[in-house]
C-alpha positions as CSV (number, residue, x, y, z in Angstrom):
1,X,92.8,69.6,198.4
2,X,93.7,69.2,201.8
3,X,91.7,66.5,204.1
4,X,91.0,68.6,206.6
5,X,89.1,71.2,204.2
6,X,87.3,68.3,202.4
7,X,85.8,67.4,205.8
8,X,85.0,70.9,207.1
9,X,83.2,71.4,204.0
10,X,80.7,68.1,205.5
11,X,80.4,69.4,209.2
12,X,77.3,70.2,210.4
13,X,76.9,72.9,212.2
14,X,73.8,73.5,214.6
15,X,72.6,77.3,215.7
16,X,72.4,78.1,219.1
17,X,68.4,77.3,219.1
18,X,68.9,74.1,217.7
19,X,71.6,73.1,220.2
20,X,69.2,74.3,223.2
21,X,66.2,72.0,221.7
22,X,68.5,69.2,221.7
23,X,69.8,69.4,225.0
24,X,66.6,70.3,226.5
25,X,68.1,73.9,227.9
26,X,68.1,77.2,227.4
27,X,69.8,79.2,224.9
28,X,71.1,81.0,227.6
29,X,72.9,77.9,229.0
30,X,74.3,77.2,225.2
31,X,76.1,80.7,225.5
32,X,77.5,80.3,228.8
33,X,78.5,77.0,227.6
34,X,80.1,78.6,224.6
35,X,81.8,81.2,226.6
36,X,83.5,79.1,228.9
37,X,84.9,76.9,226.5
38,X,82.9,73.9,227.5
39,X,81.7,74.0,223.7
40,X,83.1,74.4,220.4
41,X,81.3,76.9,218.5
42,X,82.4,79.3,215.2
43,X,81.3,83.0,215.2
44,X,79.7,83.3,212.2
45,X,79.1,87.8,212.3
46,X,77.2,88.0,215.6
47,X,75.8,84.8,216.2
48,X,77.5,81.2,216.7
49,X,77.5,78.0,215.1
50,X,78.1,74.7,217.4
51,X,79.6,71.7,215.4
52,X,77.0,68.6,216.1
53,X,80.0,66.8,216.7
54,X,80.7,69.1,219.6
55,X,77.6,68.6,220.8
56,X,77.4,65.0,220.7
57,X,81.3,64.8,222.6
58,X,79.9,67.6,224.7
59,X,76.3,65.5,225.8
60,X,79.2,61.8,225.8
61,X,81.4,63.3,228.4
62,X,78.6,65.1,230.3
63,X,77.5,62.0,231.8
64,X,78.2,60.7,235.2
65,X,77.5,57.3,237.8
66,X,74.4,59.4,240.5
67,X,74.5,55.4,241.9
């Protein structure tokens, strides 16, 4: 088996709720954010699922210096 299937069997993916509870938004924001492209997600029928790694890089490189 491949590496790269033995590690998307461990991802954990997050629904769209649970990514707007973690960043504080609303799951309105997490679908524009998915649309644009700004964050991974996998269609799973008619909903999404967001990698937590996506969301961490997403919430890592969403920071910027306001001083």
């Amino acid at each position: 088996m491949p590496a790269e299937e033995k590690s998307l069997g461990q991802v954990k993916f997050l629904t769209v709720a649970e990514v707007a509870l973690v960043m504080r938004v609303s799951k309105m924001t997490v679908y524009r954010l998915v649309h644009s492209g700004e964050l991974t997600a996998v269609r799973v029928g008619k909903s999404f699922r967001v990698p937590e790694k996506a969301v961490d890089e997403y919430l890592r490189n969403a920071y910027f210096d306001a001083g």
